[in-house]
C-alpha positions in Angstrom: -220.3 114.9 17.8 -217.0 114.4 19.5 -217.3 110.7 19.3 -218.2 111.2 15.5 -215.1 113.5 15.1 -212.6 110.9 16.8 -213.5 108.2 14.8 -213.3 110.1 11.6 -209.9 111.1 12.4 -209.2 107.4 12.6 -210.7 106.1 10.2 -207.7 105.0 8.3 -206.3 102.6 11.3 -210.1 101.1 11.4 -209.4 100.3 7.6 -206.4 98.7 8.6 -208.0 96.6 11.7 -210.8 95.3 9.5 -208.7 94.4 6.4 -206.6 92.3 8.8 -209.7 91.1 10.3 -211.3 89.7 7.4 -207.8 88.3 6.0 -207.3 86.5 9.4 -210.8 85.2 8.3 -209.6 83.6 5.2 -206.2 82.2 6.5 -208.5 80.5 9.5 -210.8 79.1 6.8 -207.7 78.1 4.0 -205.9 76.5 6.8 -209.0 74.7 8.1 -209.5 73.0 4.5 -206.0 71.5 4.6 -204.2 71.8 1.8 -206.7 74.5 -0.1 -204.2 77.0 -0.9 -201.7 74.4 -3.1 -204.2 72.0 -3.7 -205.5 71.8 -7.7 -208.3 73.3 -8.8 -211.4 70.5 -8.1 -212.6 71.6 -11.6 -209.1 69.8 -12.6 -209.6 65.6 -13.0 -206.0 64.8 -13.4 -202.9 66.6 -15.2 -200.6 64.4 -17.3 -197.4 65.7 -18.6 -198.5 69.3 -17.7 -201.7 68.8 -19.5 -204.9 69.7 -17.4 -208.3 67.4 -18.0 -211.2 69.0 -16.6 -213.9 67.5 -15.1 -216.7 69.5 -17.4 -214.6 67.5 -20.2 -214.3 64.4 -18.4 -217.9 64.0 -17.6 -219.1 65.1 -21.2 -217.2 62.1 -22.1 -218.2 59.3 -19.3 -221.6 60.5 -20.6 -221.2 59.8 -24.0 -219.5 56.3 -23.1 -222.5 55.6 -20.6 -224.8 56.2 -23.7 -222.8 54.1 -26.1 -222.2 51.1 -23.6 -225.9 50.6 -22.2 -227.1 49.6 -18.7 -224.7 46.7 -18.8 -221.5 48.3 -17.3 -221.6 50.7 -14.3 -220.9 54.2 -14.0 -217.3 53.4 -12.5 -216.7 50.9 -15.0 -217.4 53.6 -17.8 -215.5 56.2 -16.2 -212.2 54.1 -15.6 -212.5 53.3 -19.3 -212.7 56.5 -20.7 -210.0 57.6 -18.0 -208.0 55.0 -19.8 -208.5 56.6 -22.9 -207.8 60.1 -21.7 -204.5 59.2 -20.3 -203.2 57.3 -23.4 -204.5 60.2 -25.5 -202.3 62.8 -23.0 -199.4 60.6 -22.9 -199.1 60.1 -26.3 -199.9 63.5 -27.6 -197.1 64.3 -25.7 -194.5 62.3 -27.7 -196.5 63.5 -31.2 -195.8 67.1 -29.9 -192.2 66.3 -29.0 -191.5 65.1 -32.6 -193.6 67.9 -34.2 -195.5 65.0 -36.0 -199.4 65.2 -37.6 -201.5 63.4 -40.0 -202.0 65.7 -42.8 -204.7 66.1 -45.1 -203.8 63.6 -47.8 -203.0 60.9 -44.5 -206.7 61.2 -43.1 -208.1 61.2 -46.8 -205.9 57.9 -46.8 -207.1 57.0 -43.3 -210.4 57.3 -43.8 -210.5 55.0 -47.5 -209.3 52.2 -45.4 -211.6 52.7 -42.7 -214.5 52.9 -44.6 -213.7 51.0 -47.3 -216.1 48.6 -46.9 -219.0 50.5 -45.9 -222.0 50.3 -49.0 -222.9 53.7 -48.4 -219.5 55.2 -49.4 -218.6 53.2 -52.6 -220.0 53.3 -55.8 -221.5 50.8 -59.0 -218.1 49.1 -58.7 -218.0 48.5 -55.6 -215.2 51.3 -54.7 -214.9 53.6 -52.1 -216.2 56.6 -54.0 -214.6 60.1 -51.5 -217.2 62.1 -53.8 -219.9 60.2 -51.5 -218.2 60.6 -48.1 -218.0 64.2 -48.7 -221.6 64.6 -49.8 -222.4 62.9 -46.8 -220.1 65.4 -44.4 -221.9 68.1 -45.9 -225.3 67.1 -45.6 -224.7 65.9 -42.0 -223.4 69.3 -41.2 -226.2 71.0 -42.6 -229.2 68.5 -41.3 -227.7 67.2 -37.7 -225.5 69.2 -35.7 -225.2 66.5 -33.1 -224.5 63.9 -35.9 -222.1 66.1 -37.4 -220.2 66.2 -33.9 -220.6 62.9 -34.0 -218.4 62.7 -36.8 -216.3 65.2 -36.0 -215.1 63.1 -32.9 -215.1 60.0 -35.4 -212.0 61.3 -37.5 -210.4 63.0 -34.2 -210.2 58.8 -33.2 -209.2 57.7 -36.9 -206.3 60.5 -36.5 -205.3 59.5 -33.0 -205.0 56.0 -34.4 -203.3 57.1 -37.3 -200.2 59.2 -35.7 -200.0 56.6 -32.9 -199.4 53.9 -35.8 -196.8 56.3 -37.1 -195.4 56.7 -34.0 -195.1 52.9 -33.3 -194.1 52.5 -37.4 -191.2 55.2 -36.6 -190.0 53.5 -33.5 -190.0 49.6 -35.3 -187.7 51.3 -37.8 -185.1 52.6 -35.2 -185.2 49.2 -33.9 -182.0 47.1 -35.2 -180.5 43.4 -34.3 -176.0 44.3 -34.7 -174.4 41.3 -35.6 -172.8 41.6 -32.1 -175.6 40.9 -30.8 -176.6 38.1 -33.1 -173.4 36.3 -32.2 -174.5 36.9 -28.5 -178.2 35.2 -29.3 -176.1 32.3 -31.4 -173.9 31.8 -28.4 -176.4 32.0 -25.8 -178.3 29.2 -27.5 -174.9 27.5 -28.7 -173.0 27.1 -25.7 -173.9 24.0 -23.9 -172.2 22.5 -20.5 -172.4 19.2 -18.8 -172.7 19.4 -15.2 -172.4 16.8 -11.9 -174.9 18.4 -9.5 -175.8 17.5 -6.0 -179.3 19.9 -4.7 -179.8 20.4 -1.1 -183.4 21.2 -1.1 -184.9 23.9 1.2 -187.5 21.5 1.6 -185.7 19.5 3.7 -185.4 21.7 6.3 -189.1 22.3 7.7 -190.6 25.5 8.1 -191.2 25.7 11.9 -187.4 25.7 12.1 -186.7 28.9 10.7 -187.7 31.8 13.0 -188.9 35.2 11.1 -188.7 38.4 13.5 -190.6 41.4 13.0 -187.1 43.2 12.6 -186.6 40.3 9.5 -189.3 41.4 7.4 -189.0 45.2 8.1 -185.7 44.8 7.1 -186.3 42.9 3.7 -189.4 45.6 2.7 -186.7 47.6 3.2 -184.7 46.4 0.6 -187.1 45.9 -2.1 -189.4 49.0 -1.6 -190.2 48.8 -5.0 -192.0 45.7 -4.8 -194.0 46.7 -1.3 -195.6 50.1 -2.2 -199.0 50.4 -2.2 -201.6 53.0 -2.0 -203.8 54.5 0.2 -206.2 51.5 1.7 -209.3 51.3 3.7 -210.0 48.1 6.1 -214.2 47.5 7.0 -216.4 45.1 8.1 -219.9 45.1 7.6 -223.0 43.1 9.1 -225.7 42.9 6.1 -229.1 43.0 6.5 -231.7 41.5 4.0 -235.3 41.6 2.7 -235.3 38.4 1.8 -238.9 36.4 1.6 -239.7 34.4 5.1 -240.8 30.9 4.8 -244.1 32.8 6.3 -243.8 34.8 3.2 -243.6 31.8 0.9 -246.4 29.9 1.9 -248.6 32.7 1.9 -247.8 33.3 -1.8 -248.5 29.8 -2.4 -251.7 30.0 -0.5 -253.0 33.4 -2.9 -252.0 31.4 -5.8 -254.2 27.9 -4.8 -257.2 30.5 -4.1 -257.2 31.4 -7.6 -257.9 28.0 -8.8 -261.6 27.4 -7.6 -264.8 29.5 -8.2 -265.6 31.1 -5.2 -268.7 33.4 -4.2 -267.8 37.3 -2.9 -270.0 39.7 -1.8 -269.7 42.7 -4.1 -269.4 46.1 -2.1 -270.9 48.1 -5.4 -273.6 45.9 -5.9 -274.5 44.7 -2.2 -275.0 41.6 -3.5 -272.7 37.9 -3.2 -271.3 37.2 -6.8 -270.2 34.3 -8.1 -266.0 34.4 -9.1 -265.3 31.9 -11.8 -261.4 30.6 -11.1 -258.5 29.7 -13.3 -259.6 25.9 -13.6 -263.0 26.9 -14.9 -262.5 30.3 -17.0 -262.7 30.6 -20.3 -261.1 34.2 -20.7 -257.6 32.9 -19.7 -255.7 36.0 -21.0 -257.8 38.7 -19.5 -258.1 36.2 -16.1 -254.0 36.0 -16.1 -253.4 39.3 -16.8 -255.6 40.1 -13.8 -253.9 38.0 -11.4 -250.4 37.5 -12.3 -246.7 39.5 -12.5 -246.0 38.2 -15.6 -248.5 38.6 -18.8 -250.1 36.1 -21.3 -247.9 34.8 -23.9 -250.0 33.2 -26.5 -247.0 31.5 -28.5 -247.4 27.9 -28.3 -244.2 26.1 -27.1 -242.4 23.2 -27.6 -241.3 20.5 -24.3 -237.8 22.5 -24.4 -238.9 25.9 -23.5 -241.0 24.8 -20.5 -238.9 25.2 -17.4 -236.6 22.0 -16.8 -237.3 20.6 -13.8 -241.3 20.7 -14.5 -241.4 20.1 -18.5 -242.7 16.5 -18.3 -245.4 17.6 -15.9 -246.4 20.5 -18.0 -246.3 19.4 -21.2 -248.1 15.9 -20.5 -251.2 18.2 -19.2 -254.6 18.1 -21.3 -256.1 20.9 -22.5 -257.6 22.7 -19.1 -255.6 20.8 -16.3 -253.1 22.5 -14.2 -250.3 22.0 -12.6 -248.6 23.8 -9.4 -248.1 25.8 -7.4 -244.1 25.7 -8.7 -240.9 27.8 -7.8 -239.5 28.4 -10.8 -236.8 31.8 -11.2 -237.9 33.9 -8.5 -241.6 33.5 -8.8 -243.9 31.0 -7.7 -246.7 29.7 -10.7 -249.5 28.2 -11.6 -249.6 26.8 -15.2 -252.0 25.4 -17.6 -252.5 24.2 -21.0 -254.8 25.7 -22.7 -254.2 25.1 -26.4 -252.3 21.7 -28.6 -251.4 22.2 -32.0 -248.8 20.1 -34.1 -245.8 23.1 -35.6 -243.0 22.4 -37.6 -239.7 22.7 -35.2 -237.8 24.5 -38.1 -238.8 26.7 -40.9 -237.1 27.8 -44.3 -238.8 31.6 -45.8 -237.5 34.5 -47.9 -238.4 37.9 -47.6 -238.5 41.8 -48.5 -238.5 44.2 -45.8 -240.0 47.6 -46.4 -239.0 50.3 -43.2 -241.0 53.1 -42.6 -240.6 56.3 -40.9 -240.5 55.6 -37.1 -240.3 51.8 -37.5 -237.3 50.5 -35.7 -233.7 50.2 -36.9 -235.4 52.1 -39.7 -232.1 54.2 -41.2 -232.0 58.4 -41.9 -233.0 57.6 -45.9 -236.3 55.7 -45.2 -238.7 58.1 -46.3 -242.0 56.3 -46.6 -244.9 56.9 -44.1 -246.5 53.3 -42.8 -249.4 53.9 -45.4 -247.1 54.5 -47.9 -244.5 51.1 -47.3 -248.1 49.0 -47.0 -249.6 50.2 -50.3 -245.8 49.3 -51.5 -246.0 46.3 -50.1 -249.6 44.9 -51.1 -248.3 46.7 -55.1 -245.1 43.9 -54.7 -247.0 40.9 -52.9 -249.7 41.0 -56.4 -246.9 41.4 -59.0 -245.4 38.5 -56.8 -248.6 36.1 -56.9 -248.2 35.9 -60.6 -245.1 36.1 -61.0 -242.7 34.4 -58.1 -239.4 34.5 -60.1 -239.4 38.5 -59.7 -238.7 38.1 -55.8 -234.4 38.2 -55.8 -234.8 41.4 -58.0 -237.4 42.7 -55.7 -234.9 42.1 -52.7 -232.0 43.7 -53.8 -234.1 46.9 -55.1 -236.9 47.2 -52.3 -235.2 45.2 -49.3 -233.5 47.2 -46.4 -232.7 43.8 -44.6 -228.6 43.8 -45.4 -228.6 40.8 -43.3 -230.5 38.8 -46.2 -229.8 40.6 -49.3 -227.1 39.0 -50.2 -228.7 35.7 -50.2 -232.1 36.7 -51.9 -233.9 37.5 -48.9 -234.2 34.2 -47.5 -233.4 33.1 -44.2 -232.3 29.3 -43.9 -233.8 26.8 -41.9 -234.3 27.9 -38.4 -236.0 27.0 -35.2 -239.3 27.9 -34.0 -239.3 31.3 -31.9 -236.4 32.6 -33.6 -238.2 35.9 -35.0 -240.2 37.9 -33.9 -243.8 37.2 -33.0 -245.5 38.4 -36.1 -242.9 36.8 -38.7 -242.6 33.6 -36.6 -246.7 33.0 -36.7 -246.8 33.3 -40.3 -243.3 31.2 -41.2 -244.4 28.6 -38.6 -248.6 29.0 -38.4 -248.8 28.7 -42.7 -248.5 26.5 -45.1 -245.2 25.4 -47.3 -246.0 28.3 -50.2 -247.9 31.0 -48.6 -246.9 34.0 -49.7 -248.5 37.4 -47.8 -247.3 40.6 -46.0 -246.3 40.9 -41.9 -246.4 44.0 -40.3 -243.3 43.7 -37.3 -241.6 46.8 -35.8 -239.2 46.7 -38.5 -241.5 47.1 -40.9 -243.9 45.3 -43.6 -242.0 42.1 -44.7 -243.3 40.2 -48.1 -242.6 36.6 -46.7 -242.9 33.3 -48.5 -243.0 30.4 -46.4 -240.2 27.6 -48.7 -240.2 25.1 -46.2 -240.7 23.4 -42.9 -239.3 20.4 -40.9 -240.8 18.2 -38.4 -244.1 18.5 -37.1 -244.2 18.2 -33.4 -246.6 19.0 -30.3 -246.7 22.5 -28.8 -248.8 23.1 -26.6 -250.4 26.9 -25.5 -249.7 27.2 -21.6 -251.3 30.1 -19.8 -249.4 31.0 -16.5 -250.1 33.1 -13.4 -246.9 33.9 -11.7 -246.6 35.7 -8.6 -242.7 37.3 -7.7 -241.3 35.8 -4.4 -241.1 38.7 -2.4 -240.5 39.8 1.2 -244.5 40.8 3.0 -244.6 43.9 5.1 -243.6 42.3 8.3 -240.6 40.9 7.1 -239.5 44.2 5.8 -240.4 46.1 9.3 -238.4 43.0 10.5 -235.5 43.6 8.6 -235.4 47.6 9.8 -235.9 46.5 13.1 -233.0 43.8 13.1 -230.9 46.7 11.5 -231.7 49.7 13.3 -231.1 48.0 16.8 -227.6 46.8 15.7 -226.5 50.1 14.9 -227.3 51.9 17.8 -226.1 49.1 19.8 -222.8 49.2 17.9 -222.6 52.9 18.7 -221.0 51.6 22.5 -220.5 48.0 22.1 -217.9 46.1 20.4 -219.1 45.2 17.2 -218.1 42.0 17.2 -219.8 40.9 20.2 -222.8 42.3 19.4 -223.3 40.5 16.0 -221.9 37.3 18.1 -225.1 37.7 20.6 -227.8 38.4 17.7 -226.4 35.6 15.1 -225.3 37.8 12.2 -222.2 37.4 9.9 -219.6 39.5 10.0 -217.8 40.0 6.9 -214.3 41.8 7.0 -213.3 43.6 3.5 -209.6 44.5 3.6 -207.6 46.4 1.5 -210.5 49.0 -0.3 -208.5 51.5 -2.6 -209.7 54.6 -2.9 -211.4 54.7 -6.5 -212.6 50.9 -5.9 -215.7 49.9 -6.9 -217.5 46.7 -6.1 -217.5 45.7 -1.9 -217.7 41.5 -1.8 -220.9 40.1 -1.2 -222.9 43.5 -1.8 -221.7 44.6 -5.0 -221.1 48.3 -6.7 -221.4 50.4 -3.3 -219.1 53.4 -3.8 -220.7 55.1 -1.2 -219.2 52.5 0.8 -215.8 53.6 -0.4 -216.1 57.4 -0.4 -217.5 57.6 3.4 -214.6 54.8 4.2 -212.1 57.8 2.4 -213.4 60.7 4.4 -210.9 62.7 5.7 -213.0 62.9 9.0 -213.6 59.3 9.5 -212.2 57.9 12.4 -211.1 54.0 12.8 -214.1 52.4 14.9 -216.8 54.6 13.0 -219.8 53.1 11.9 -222.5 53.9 9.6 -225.7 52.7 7.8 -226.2 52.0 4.1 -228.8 51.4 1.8 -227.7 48.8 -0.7 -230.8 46.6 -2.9 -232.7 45.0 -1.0 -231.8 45.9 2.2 -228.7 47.6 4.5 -225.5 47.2 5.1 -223.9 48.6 8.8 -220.2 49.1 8.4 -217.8 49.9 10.4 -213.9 51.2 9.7 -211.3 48.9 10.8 -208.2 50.4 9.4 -206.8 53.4 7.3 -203.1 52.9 6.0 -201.5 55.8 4.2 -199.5 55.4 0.6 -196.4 54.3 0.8 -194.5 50.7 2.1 -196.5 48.2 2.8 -196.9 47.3 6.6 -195.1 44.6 8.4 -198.2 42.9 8.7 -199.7 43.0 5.5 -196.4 41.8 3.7 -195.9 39.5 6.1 -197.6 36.7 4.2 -196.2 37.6 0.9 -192.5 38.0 2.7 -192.2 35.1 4.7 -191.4 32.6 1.8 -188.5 35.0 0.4 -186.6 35.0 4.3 -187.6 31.5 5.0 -185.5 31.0 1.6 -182.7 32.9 2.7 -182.5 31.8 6.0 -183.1 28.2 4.8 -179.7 29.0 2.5 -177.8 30.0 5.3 -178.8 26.9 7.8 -177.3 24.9 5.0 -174.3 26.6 4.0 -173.9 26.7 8.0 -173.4 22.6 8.2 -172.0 21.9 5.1 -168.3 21.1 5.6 -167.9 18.9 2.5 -166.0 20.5 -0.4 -166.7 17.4 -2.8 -169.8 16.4 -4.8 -169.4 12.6 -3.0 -169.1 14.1 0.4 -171.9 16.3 0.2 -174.7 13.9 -1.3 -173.3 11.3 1.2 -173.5 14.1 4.1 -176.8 14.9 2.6 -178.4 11.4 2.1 -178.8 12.4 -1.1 -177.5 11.7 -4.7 -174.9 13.2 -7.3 -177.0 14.1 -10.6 -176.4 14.6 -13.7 -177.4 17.1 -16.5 -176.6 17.9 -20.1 -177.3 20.2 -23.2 -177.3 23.3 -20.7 -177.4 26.8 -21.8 -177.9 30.2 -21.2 -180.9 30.9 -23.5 -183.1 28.6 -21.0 -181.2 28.2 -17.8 -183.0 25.2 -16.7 -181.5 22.2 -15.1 -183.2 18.7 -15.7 -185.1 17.3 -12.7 -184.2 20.8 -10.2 -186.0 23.2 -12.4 -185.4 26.7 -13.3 -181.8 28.5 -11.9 -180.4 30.9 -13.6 -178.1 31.7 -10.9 -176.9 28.1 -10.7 -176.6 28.1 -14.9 -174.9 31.5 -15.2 -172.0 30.0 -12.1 -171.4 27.0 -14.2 -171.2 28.8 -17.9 -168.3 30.8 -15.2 -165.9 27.2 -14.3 -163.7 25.4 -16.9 -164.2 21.9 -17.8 -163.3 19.3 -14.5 -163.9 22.6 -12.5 -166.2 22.6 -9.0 -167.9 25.4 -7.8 -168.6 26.7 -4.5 -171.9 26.6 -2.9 -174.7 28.2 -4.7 -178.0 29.7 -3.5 -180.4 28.3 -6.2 -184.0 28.8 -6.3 -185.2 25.7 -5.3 -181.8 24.7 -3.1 -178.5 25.1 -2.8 -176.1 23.6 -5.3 -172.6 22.0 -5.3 -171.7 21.8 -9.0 -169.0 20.2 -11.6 -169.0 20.6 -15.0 -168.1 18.0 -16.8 -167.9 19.2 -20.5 -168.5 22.3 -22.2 -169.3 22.6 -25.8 -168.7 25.8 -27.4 -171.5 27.1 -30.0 -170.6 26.4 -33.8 -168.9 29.7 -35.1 -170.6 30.8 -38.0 -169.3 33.3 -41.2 -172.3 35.5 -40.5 -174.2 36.0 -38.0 -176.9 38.0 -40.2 -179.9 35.7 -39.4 -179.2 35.6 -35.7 -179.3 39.7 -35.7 -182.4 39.5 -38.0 -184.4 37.3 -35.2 -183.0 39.8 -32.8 -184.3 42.5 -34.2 -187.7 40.6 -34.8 -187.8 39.8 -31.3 -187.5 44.1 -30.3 -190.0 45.2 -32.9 -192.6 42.0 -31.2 -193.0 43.9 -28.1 -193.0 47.5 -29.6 -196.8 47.4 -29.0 -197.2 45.2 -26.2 -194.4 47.3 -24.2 -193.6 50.6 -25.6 -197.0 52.0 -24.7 -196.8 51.4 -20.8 -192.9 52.2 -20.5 -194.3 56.0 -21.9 -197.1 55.9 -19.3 -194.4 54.9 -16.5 -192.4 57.3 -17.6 -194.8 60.4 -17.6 -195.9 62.9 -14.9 -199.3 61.8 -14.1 -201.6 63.7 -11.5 -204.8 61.6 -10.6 -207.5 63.9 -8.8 -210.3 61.9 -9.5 -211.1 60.8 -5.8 -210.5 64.4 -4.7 -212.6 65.8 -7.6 -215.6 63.9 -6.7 -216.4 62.9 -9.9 -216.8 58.8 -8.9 
C-alpha cells in the first residue's frame, strides 16, 4: 500500500516522463526518415505555381490515358504524357487566373459548333449543326450513362482549355507590335553591306596534342558557364545479362519433333493395351484437326497467293502438288512444316457493293442499333429479295439501311481491292463467287447484302496447311541459364565484377547517366525497377542485385551516384575540351603574331589575303570562313581603308580591312519593314511563349519520391 500511495502522489511527473518518452519516440523515428517533417505530403505528385496535384488525381488520369492509348505505349510513356498535360494545364491556368479571363457560355456554345461541326449526328436535313441535337444528346447521356456523361463532361473541360489558351495566345499576338524604329533597324541590318580584305589563321593549324587541358582548366570554364553544365540527379550501372535463349541442342530437337510427325508410325496405346497405327501429316486426310493437334499456330483455310508465303521459301512452297511437303523451315521465330493441300484459280482483285446491317453486340455496332441478330437477318433476307428483282433499289437501300459511313457515300461499294483485304467471311464471298452474285454474309460487324460487280485476274492460290512449332529454350537450357546466373551473383558478392564476368565469358554492359524518372535501360528495355533500386536512398556504390527482365535476368551492379547540380570534371570533360582547346588555340596565335598588316600576316602565316563582299549584319557570314558574328559585328565597327586588330573568330582568328561600306538605301517609310517585324514576333508566339511561362513558373516535381512510376 505504501508503494501504491507514493506513486499516486507522483503520478503527475510519471505523465510528464512518459509524454517525453513517447515524443523522443517520434523525433528518433522523423529524424530517421530524413527529411519527413518538411518533406510534402507523398499523396502530393508535384505543386506548380502553388497548385497541388495529387496522386489519387494523377493516377485517375494515367489510367484513363492507358485505356485510351492501348498496349502500344508503356505505363511511363503514358504517365509522362499526361504529366505533360497537367503541367501545361497548371501553368496556364495560372496566367487565365491572373487576367481574370473565362470562356463564357455563348464562347463554349461557339466552341463547341466548330468542333463539332462536322459530326452527322449533330446537324440536321441541311446539313447544319443543329445545338437542338447536341443538347438532346447531353441530356439523354446524362440520364442513360453516367460514365459517358463524364465522359463528356471532361470533353468540354478540353474544348474550354483549348479555347482560353487560344485567347490567351490571340491577346498576346495583339500586344505584339513592329515600331518603325525597329523597322529601320531590320532595313539597316539587311541594308548595310561592307567589303572586307581578310586573312584567317585557322585553329586547325595548330594540332590538338599541342594544347594542354588541366583539370584546373575545365573546372574553371564549368565554372563560368554553370548554366550550360547543370544536370540532375544521375545513376551509373553495369549489368551482366542472362538469357533463355534456344540452344542449338534445343533447335535440333524441335526439328527432330517436327520430321516425326511426317511418317505413320505404330504406338502402343496405354487405354487400349494394344499397338495402334498413327497416320502422319504426309498421309492424313483430316489436315485441320491433325494441325491443330500438333502445331502452335492453327489452320488457316484461306487459300493464298505466291506473295503471302514467307519470302525466302515462296518458290518452294508454292511449286508443291497437292499433298507434298516441304521443311522443316525457320521462318519468324518458329520452325514449320508446310504443305499444300488445296489449288484453285482466284481473281487477285475484286470490285462489290454492300449494305451493312449491325446488331446488338456485333462489333463497332454504335449506342442506336437496336436490332437483335434475328431481327438484322430477317431485315436482311426482306432487302436481299426486294433486291433480286429489282437491283436499281440498292443506293437507296444504302443510305437508308447501311451503318457502314465508310461506304455510304459512294453507294455502298468498295473499289477494286486485293484478295485478303476483308474479313474472312466477306472476302470468300467477293473473291469465292461469281461476277453478279448477290446474297447476305454474316461478319462480326454484322449481316452485309453484298453484290459481287467485278473481279481481275485469275491466278493460282494454293491452300497450305502448316504445323509450326515456336523456337523455344528446353528445360535444361533454362536450369542452365539460372545456374550461369545464380553463380555470378554470389560470386560478385566478393569479387570484382569485372573479373569475374572476364573468367566466365560474359559481356558487360556499362549504362551511364540513368535519371531518375528514366525509363528504358539499353539492351533490356522498359526496366524501371532497374531505376528505382539504382535511386534508393540506401544503395551503396558497388551494390549489386538480381532482376527479372523477359526472358531471363539481368545482375547489376551500381557504379556511380552524382547529386544535382554542376556537372563533374569528368563528365564535361568531353563536351569542354573543344571550347578551351579553342581558347587556348586563340591565345597560342595571338602569342606569335607580330605582324600588324594583312601582307605580313598571310606571308608569316603561309597563308593568303581573301576577299569578301555584300556582308551584313542580318547573316553574319563570311564567304569561304563560315559563320562569325564576332568577326562581322568588328568590321560593321571600322571605317572604310580601316584595319582591325586581331579577332577571336569561330573558326580562327582574323586580321581584317574593310575595303568599302555601303550604307542601306534610306527609305520615306519604313512601315513594311516594322510590319515583317512584327510578323516575325507573333510567328514564335506559339512555338515560344508556351515554354518561356513553363521556365518561368514554380514547378515541384515529386513524382520519383511519390512512387507513382
Amino acid at each position: 500500500m505504501a508503494v501504491l500511495n507514493k506513486i499516486r502522489q507522483r503520478s503527475l511527473f510519471l505523465i510528464i516522463v512518459i509524454a517525453l518518452a513517447l515524443f523522443s519516440f517520434v523525433l528518433a523515428d522523423l529524424f530517421k526518415n530524413g527529411d519527413a517533417l518538411t518533406a510534402k505530403s507523398q499523396n502530393i505528385v508535384a505543386t506548380i505555381n502553388g497548385k497541388d496535384i495529387t496522386r489519387e488525381d494523377f493516377l485517375q488520369k494515367v489510367e484513363a490515358a492507358q485505356r485510351q492509348a492501348g498496349p502500344s505505349a508503356t505505363s511511363t510513356q503514358v504517365m509522362n504524357r499526361v504529366w505533360e498535360q497537367e503541367v501545361r494545364q497548371a501553368v496556364m491556368e495560372t496566367q487565365f487566373e491572373e487576367l481574370g479571363i473565362t470562356v463564357e457560355k455563348d464562347q463554349m456554345r461557339d466552341l463547341l459548333k466548330t468542333a463539332l461541326a462536322t459530326n452527322p449526328q449533330f446537324l440536321n436535313e441541311a446539313g447544319l449543326f443543329d445545338e437542338n441535337k447536341l443538347n438532346e444528346y447531353i441530356a439523354n447521356l446524362k440520364e442513360t450513362s453516367p460514365v459517358g456523361f463524364e465522359g463528356w463532361v471532361n470533353y468540354e473541360k478540353s474544348i474550354a482549355a483549348n479555347g482560353l489558351q487560344q485567347n490567351y495566345f490571340n491577346m498576346v499576338k495583339a500586344g505584339l507590335t513592329g515600331t518603325l524604329a525597329e523597322g529601320e533597324l531590320e532595313h539597316k541590318l539587311e541594308g548595310n553591306k561592307v567589303d572586307i580584305k581578310f586573312v584567317q589563321v585557322a585553329y586547325s593549324t595548330i594540332a590538338d596534342s599541342l594544347v594542354k587541358v588541366s583539370k584546373s582548366d575545365v573546372e574553371s570554364y564549368i565554372n563560368k558557364n554553370k548554366k550550360k553544365y547543370e544536370v540532375d540527379a544521375s545513376r551509373d550501372i553495369k549489368f551482366v545479362e542472362f538469357k533463355e535463349a534456344p540452344s542449338v541442342e534445343d533447335e535440333n530437337a524441335i526439328k527432330a519433333q517436327l520430321e516425326g510427325l511426317l511418317k505413320d508410325k505404330v504406338e502402343y496405346n496405354q487405354v487400349s493395351k494394344a499397338n495402334e497405327n498413327i497416320v502422319g501429316f504426309l498421309n492424313t486426310t483430316d489436315n485441320e484437326g491433325f494441325i491443330n493437334s500438333n502445331s502452335d499456330i492453327k489452320f488457316d483455310n484461306r487459300f493464298v497467293f505466291k506473295s503471302s508465303l514467307p519470302t525466302a521459301f515462296a518458290d518452294s512452297i508454292y511449286n508443291l502438288n497437292v499433298g507434298e511437303v516441304f521443311g522443316p523451315y525457320k521462318d519468324n521465330g518458329y520452325f514449320k512444316i508446310s504443305k499444300v493441300i488445296a489449288v484453285k484459280q482466284i481473281p487477285d482483285s475484286a470490285k462489290v457493293r454492300h449494305i451493312l446491317l449491325p446488331f446488338i453486340g456485333s462489333q463497332s455496332a454504335g449506342p442506336d442499333v437496336t436490332q437483335s441478330e434475328a431481327q438484322a437477318k430477317a431485315t436482311a433476307d426482306s432487302l436481299l429479295t426486294v433486291l433480286k428483282s429489282n437491283r436499281s433499289k440498292f443506293p437507296d437501300f444504302v443510305k437508308e439501311f447501311s451503318s457502314d459511313q465508310g461506304s455510304v457515300e459512294k453507294e455502298g461499294r468498295y473499289d477494286w481491292h486485293a484478295y485478303n483485304t476483308m474479313v474472312p467471311e466477306f472476302n470468300d464471298f467477293e473473291f469465292e463467287g461469281e461476277v453478279g452474285d448477290l446474297g447476305v454474309v454474316k461478319t462480326v460487324f454484322g449481316f452485309h447484302i453484298m453484290e459481287i460487280e467485278g473481279q481481275k485476274n485469275k491466278t493460282k492460290a494454293v491452300q497450305v496447311g502448316t504445323i509450326a512449332r515456336r523456337i523455344e529454350p528446353s528445360e535444361t537450357t533454362v536450369d542452365k541459364v539460372f545456374r550461369d546466373a545464380s553463380n555470378f551473383e554470389i560470386k560478385v558478392a566478393d569479387n570484382d565484377f569485372e573479373e569475374v564476368a572476364k573468367e566466365n565469358k560474359f559481356t558487360v554492359k556499362p549504362v551511364n547517366g540513368i535519371k531518375v524518372l528514366d525509363e528504358n535501360i539499353p539492351g533490356v528495355g522498359s526496366q524501371r525497377p532497374i531505376v528505382r533500386w539504382a535511386f534508393e536512398e540506401d544503395a551503396k556504390i558497388g551494390d549489386v542485385k538480381r532482376f527479372n527482365v523477359p526472358n531471363g535476368y539481368v545482375i547489376a551492379q551500381l557504379v556511380a551516384k552524382h547529386k544535382e547540380g554542376l556537372m563533374s570534371v569528368e563528365d564535361a570533360t568531353a563536351s569542354v575540351l573543344p571550347a578551351i582547346r579553342k581558347e587556348k588555340k586563340a591565345e597560342m596565335i595571338r602569342d606569335r603574331v607580330s605582324a600588324t598588316t594583312l601582307e605580313d600576316l598571310a606571308a608569316a602565316e603561309n597563308t593568303t589575303v581573301r576577299s569578301a563582299s555584300a556582308i551584313n549584319m542580318k547573316n553574319p557570314t563570311i564567304s569561304g570562313a563560315g559563320r562569325e558574328p564576332l568577326v562581322v559585328g568588328a568590321a560593321f565597327g571600322l571605317n572604310e581603308g580601316e584595319t582591325s586588330s586581331l579577332i577571336d573568330g569561330n573558326n580562327g582568328v582574323y586580321l581584317i580591312q574593310v575595303t568599302k561600306v555601303t550604307p542601306a538605301v534610306e527609305l520615306d517609310n519604313y512601315q513594311a519593314a516594322a510590319n515583317r517585324v512584327e510578323q516575325q514576333k507573333t510567328n514564335v508566339v506559339t512555338s515560344k511563349l508556351y515554354n518561356a511561362l513553363k521556365e518561368a513558373s514554380d514547378i515541384e516535381d515529386n513524382r520519383a519520391k511519390t512512387q507513382i512510376q
